[in-house]
C-alpha positions as CSV (number, residue, x, y, z in Angstrom):
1,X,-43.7,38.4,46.7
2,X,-46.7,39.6,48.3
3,X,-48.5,36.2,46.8
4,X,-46.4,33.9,48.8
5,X,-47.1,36.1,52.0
6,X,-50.7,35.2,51.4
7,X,-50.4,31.4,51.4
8,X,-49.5,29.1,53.9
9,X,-46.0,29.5,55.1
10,X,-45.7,25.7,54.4
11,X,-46.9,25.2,50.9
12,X,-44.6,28.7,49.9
13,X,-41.9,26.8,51.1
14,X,-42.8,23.6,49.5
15,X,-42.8,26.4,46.3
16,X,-39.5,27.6,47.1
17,X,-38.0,24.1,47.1
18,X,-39.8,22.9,44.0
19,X,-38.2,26.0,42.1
20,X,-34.5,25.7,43.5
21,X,-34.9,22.3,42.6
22,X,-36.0,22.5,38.8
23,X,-33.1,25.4,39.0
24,X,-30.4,23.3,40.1
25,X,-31.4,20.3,37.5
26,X,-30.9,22.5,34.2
27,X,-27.2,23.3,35.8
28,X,-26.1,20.3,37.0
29,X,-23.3,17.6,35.8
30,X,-24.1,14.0,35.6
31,X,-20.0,13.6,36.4
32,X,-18.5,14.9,39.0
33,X,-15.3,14.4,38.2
34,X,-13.3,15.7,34.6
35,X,-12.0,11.7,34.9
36,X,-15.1,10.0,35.4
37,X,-16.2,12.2,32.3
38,X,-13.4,11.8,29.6
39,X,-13.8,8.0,31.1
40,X,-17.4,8.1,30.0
41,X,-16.3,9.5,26.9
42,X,-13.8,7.1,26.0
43,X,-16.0,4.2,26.8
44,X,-18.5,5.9,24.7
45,X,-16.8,6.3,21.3
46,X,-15.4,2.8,22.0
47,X,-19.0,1.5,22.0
48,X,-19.6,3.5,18.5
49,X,-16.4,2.3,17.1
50,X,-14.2,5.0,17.2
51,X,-11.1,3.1,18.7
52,X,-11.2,0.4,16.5
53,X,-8.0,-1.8,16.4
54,X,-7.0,-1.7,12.8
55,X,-4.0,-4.0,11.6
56,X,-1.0,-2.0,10.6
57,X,1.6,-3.7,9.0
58,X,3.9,-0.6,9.1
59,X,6.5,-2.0,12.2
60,X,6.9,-5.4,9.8
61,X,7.6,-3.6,6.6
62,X,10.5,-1.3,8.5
63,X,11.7,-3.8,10.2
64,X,12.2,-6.3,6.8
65,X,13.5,-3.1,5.4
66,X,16.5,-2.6,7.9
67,X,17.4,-5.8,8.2
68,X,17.6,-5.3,4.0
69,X,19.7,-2.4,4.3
70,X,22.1,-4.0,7.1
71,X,22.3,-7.3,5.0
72,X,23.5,-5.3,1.9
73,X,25.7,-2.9,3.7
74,X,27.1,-6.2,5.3
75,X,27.6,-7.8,1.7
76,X,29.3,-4.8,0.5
77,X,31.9,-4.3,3.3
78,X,32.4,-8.4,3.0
């Protein structure tokens, strides 16, 4: 403390700055919102990959099988 009374009143504040400056970098968030971050996110992992659209075949399959099951319960009762 008794360095900065020593120097000019100018360049210890130009100190002052500099170091509340580096401070607040290491803390701060490059989002400010928790949207514009998952957002960021999302768009992300889509870049990598992550989200790819794979083909599933699942709905058909279910489908062919009820109509199956309704076809032969029809056949039955007929």
């Amino acid at each position: 403390m008794e360095s900065i009374r020593r120097q000019n009143p100018q360049a210890a504040l130009m100190s002052l700055e500099a170091a509340a400056a580096s401070a607040r970098g290491g803390f701060a968030c490059v989002f400010s919102t928790a949207d514009e971050y998952e957002r960021a996110l999302i768009t992300e992992r889509r870049a990598q990959g992550r989200y790819a659209q794979s083909r599933s075949y699942w709905p058909l399959a279910l489908f062919i099988g009820c109509a199956l099951i309704v076809a032969g319960t029809a056949l039955l009762f007929a």
